[in-house]
PDBQT receptor file of N, H, CA, C and O in Angstrom, charges set to zero:
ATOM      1  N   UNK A   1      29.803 -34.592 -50.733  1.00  0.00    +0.000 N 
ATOM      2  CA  UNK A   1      29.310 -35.523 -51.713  1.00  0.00    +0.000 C 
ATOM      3  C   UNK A   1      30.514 -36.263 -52.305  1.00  0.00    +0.000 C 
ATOM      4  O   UNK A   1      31.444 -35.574 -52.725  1.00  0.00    +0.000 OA
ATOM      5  N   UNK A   2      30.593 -37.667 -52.385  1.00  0.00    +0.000 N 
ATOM      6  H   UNK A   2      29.837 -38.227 -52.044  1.00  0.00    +0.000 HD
ATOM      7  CA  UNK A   2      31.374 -38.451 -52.685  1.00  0.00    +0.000 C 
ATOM      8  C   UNK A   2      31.748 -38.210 -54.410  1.00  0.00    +0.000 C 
ATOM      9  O   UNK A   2      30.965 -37.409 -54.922  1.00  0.00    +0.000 OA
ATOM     10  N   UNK A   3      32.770 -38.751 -55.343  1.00  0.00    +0.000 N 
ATOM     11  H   UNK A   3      33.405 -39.401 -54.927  1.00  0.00    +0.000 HD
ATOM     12  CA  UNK A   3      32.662 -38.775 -56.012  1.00  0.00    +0.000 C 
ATOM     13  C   UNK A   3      31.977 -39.699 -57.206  1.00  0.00    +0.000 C 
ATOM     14  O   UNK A   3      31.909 -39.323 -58.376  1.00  0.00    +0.000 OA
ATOM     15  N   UNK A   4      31.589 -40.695 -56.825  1.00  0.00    +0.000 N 
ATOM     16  H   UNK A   4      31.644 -41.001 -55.875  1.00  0.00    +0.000 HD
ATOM     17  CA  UNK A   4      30.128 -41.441 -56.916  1.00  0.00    +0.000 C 
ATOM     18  C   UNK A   4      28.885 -41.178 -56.814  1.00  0.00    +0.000 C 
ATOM     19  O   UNK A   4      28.036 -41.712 -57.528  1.00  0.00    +0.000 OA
ATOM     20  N   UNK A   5      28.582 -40.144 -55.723  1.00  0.00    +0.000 N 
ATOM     21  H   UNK A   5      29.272 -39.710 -55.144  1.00  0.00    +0.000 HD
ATOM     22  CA  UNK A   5      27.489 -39.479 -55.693  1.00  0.00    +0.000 C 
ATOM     23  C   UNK A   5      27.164 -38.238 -56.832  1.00  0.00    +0.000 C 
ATOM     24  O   UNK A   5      26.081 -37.710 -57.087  1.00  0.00    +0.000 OA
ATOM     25  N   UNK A   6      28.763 -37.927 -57.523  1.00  0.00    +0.000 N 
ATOM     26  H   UNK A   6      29.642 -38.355 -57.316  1.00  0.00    +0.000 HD
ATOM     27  CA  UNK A   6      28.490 -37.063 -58.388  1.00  0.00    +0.000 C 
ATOM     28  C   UNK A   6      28.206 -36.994 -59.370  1.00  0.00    +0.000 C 
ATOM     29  O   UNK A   6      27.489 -36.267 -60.057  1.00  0.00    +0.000 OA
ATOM     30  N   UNK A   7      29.322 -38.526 -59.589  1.00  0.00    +0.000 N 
ATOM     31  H   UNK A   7      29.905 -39.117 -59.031  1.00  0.00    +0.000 HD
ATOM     32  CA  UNK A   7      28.651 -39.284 -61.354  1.00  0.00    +0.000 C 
ATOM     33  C   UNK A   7      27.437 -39.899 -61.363  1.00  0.00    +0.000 C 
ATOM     34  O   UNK A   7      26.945 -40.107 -62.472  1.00  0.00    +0.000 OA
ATOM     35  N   UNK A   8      26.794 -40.263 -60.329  1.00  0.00    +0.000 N 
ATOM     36  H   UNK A   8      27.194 -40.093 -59.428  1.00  0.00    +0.000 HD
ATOM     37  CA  UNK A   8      25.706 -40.487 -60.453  1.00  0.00    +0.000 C 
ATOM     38  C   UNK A   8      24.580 -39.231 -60.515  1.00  0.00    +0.000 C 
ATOM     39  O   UNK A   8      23.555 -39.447 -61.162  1.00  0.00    +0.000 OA
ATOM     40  N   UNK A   9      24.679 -38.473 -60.133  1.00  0.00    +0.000 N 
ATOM     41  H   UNK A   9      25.512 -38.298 -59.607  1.00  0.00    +0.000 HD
ATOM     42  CA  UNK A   9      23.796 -37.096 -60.670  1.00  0.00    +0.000 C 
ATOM     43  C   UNK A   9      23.717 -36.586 -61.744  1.00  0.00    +0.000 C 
ATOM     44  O   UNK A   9      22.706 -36.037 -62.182  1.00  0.00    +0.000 OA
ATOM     45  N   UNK A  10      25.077 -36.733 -62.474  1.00  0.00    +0.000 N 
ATOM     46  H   UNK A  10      25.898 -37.179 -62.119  1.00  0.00    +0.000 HD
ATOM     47  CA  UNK A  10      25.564 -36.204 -63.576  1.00  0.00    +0.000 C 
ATOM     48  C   UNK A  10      24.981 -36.837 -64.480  1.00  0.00    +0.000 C 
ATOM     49  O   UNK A  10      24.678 -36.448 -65.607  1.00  0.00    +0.000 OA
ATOM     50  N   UNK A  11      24.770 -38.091 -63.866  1.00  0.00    +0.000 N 
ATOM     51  H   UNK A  11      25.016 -38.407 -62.950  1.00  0.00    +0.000 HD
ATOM     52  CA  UNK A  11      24.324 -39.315 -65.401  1.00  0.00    +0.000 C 
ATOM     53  C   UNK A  11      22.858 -39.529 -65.117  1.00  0.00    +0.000 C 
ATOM     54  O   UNK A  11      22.244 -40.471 -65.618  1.00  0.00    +0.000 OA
ATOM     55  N   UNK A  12      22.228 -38.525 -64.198  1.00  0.00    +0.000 N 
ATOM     56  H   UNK A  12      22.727 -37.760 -63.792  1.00  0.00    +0.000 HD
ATOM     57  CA  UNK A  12      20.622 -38.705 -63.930  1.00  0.00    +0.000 C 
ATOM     58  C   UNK A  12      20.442 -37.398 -64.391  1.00  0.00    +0.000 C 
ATOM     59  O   UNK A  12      19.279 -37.030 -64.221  1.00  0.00    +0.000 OA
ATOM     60  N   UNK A  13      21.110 -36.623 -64.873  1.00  0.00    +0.000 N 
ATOM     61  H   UNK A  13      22.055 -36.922 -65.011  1.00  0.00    +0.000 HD
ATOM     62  CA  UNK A  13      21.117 -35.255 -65.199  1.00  0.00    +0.000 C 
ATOM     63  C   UNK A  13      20.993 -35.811 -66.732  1.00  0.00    +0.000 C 
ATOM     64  O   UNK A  13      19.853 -35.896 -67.190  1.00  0.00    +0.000 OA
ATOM     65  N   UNK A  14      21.891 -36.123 -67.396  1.00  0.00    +0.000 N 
ATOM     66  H   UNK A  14      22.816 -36.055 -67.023  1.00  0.00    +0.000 HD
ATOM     67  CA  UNK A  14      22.127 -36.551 -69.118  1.00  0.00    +0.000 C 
ATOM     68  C   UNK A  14      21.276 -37.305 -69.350  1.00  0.00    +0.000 C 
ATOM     69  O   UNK A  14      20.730 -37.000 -70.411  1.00  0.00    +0.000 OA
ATOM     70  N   UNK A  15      20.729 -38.432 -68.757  1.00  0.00    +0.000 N 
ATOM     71  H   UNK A  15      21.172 -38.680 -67.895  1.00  0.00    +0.000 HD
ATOM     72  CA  UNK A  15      19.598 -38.753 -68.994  1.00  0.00    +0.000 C 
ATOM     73  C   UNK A  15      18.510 -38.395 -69.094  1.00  0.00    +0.000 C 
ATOM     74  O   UNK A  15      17.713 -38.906 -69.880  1.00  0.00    +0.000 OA
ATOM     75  N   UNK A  16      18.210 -37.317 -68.219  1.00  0.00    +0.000 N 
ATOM     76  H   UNK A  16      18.858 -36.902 -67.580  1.00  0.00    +0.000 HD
ATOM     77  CA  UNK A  16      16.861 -36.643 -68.101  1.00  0.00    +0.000 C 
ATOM     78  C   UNK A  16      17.087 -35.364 -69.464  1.00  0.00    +0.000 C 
ATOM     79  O   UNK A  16      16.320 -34.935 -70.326  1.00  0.00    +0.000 OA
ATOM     80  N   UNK A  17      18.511 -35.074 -69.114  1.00  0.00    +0.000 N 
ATOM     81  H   UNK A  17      19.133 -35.423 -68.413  1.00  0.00    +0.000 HD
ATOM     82  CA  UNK A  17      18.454 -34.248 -70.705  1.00  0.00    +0.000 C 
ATOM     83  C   UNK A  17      18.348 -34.330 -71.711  1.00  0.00    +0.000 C 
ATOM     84  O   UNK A  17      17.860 -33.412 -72.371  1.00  0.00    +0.000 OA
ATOM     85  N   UNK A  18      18.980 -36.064 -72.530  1.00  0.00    +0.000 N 
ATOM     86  H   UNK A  18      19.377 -36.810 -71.994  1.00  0.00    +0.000 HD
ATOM     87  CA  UNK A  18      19.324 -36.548 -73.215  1.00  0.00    +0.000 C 
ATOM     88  C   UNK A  18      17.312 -36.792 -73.751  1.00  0.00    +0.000 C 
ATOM     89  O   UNK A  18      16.883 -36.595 -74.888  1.00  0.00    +0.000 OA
ATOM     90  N   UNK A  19      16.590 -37.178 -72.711  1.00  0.00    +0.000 N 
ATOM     91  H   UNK A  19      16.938 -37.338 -71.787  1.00  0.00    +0.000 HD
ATOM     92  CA  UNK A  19      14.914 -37.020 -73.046  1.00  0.00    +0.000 C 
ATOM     93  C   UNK A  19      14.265 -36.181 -73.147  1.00  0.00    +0.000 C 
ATOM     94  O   UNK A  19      13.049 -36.367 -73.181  1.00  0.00    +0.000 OA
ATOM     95  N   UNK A  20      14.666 -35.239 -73.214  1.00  0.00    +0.000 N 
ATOM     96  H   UNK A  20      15.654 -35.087 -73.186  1.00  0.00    +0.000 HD
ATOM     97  CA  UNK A  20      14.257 -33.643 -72.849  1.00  0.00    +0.000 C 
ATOM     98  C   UNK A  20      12.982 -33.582 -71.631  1.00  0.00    +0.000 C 
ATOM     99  O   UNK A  20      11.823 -33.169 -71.631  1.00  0.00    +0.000 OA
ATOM    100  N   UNK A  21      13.841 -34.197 -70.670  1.00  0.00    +0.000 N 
ATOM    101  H   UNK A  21      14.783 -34.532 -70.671  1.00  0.00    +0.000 HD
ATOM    102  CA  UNK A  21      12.762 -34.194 -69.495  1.00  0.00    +0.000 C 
ATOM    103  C   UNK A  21      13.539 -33.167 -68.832  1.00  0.00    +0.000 C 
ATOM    104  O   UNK A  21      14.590 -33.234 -68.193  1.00  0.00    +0.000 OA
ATOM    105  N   UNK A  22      12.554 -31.915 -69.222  1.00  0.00    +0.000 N 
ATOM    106  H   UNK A  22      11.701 -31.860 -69.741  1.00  0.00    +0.000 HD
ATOM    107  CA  UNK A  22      13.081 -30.910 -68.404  1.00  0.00    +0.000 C 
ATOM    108  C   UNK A  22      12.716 -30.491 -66.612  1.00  0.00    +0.000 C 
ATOM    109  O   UNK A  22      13.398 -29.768 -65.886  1.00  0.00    +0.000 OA
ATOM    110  N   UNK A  23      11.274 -31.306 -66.219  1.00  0.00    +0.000 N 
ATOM    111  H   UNK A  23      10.720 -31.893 -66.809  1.00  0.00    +0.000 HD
ATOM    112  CA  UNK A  23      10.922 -31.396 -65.306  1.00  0.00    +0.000 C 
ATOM    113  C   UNK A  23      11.959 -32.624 -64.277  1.00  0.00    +0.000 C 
ATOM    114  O   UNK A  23      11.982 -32.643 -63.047  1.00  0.00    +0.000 OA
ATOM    115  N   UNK A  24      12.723 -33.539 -65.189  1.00  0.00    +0.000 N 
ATOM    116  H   UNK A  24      12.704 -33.524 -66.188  1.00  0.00    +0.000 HD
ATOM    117  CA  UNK A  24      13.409 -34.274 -64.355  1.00  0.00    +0.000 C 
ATOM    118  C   UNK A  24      14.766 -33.501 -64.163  1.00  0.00    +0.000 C 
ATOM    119  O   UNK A  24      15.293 -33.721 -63.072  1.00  0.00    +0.000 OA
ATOM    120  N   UNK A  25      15.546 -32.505 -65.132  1.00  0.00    +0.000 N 
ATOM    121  H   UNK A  25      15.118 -32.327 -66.018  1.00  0.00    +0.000 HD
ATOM    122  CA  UNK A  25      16.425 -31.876 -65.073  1.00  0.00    +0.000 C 
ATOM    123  C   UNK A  25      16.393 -31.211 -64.188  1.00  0.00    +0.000 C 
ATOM    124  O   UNK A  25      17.385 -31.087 -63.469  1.00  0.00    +0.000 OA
ATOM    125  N   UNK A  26      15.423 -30.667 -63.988  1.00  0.00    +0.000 N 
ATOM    126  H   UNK A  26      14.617 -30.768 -64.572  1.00  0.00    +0.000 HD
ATOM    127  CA  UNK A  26      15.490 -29.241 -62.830  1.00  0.00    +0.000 C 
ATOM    128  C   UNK A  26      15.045 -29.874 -61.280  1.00  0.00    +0.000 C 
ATOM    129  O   UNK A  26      15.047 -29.182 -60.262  1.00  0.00    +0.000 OA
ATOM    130  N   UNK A  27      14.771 -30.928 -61.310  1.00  0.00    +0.000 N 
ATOM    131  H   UNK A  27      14.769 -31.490 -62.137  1.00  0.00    +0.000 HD
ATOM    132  CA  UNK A  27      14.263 -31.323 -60.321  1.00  0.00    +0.000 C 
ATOM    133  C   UNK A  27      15.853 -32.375 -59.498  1.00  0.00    +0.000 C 
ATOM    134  O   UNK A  27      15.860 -33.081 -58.490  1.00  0.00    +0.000 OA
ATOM    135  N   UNK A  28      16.607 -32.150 -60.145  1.00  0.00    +0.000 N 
ATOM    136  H   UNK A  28      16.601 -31.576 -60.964  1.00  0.00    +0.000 HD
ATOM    137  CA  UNK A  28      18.077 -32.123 -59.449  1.00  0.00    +0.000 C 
ATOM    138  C   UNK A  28      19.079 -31.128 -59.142  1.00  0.00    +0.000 C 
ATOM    139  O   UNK A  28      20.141 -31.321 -58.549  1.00  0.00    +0.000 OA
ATOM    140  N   UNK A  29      18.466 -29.651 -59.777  1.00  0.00    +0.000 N 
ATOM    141  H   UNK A  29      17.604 -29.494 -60.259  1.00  0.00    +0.000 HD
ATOM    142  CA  UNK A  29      19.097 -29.054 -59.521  1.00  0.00    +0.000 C 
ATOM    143  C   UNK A  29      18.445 -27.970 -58.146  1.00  0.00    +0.000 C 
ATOM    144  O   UNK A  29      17.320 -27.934 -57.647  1.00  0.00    +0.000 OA
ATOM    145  N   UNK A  30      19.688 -27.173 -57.843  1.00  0.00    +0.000 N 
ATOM    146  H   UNK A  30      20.601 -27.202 -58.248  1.00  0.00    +0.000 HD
ATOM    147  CA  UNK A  30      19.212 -26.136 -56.245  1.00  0.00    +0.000 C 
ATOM    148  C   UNK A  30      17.923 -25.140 -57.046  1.00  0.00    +0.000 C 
ATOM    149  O   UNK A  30      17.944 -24.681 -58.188  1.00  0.00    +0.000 OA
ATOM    150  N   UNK A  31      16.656 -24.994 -55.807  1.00  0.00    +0.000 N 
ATOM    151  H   UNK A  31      16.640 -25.366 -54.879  1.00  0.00    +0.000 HD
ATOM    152  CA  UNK A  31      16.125 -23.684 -56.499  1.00  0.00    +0.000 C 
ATOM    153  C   UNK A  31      16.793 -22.815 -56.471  1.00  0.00    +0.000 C 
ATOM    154  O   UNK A  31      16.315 -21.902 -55.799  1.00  0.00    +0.000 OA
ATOM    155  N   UNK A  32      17.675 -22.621 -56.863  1.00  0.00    +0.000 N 
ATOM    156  H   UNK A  32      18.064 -23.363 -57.409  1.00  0.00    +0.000 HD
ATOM    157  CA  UNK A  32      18.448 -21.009 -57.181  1.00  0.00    +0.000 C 
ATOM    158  C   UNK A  32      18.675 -21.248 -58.670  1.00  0.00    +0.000 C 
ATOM    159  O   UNK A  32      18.369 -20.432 -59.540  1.00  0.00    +0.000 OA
ATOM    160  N   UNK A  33      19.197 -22.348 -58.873  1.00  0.00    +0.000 N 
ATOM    161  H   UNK A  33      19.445 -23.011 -58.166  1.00  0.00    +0.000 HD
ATOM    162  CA  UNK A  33      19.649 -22.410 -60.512  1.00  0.00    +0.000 C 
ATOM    163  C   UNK A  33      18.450 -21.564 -61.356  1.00  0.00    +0.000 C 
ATOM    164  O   UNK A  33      17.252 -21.347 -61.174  1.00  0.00    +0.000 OA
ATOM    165  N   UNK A  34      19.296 -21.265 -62.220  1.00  0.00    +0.000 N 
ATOM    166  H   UNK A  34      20.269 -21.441 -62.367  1.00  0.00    +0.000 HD
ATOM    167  CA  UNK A  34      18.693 -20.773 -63.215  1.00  0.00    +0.000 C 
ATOM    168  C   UNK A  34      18.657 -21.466 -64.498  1.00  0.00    +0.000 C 
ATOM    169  O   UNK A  34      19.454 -20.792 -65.151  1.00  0.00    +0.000 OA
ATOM    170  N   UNK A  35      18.355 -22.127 -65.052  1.00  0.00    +0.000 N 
ATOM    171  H   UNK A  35      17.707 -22.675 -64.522  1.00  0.00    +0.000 HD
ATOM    172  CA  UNK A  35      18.380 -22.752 -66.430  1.00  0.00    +0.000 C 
ATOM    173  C   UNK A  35      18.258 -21.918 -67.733  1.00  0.00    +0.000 C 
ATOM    174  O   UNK A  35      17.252 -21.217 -67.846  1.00  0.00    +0.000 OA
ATOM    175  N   UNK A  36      18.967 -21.920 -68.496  1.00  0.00    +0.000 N 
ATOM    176  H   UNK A  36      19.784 -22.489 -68.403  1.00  0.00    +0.000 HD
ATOM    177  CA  UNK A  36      18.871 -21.262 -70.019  1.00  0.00    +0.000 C 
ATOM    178  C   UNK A  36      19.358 -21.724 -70.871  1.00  0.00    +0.000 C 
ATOM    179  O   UNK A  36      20.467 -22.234 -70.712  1.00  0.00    +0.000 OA
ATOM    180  N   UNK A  37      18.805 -21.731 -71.968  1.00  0.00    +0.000 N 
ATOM    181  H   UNK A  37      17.904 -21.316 -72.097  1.00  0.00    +0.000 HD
ATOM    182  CA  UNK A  37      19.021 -22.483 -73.219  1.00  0.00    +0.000 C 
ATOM    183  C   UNK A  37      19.550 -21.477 -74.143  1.00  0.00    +0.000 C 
ATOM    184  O   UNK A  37      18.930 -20.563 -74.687  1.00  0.00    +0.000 OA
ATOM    185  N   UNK A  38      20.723 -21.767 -74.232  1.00  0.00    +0.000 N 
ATOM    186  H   UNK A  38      21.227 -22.510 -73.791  1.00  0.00    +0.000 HD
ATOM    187  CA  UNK A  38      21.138 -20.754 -75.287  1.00  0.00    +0.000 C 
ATOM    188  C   UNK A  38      21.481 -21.716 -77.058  1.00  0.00    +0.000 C 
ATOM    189  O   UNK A  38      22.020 -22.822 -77.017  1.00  0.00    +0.000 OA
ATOM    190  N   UNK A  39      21.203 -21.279 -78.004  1.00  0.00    +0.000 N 
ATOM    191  H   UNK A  39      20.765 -20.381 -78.037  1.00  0.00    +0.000 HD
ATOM    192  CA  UNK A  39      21.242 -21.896 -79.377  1.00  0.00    +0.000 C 
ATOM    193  C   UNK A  39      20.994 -21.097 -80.289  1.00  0.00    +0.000 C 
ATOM    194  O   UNK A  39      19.861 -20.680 -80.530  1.00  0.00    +0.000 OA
ATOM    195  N   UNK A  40      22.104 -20.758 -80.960  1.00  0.00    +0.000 N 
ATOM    196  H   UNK A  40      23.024 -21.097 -80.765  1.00  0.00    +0.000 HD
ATOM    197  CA  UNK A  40      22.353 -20.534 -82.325  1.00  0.00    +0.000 C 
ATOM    198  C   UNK A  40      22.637 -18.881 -82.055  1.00  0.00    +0.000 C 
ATOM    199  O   UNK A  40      22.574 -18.152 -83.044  1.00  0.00    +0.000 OA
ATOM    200  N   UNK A  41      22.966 -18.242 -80.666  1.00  0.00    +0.000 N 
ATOM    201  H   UNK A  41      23.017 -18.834 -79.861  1.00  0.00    +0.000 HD
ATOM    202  CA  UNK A  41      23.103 -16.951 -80.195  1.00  0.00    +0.000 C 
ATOM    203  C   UNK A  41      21.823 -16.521 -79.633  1.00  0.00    +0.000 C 
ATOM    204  O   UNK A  41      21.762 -15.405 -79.116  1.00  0.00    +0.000 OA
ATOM    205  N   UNK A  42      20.827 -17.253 -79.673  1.00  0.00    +0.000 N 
ATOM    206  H   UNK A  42      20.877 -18.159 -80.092  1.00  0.00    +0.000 HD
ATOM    207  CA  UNK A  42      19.699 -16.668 -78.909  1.00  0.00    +0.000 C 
ATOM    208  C   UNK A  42      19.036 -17.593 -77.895  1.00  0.00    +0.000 C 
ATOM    209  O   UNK A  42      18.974 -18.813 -78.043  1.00  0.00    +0.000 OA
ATOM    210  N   UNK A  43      18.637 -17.046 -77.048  1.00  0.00    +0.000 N 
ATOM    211  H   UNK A  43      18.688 -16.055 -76.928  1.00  0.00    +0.000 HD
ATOM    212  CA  UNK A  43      17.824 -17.304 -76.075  1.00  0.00    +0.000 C 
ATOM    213  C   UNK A  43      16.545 -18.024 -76.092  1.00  0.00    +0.000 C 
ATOM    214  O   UNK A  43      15.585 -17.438 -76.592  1.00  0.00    +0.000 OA
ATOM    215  N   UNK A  44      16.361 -19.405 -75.543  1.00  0.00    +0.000 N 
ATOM    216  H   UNK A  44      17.140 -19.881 -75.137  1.00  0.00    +0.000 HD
ATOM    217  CA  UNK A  44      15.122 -20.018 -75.893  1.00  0.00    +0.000 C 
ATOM    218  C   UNK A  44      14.537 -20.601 -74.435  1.00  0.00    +0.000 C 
ATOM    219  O   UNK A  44      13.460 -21.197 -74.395  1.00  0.00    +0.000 OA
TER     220      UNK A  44
């Protein structure tokens, strides 16, 4: 993957986060990821 190809994921990633589109977040990442929200020491 080029390094263009990366900032561009990265910034389809922050965007989708930045909306709390979590269905668009995960839908760039590998099914293996695991996603977790960690805030304020706990788990959400």
């Amino acid at each position: 993957m080029s390094n263009s190809d990366n900032k561009e994921l990265i910034d389809r990633y922050l965007v989708a986060y930045n909306s709390f589109d979590i269905d668009g977040m995960l839908a760039l990442l590998s099914s293996g990821v695991r996603f977790e929200n960690y805030s304020g020491g706990a788990t959400h």
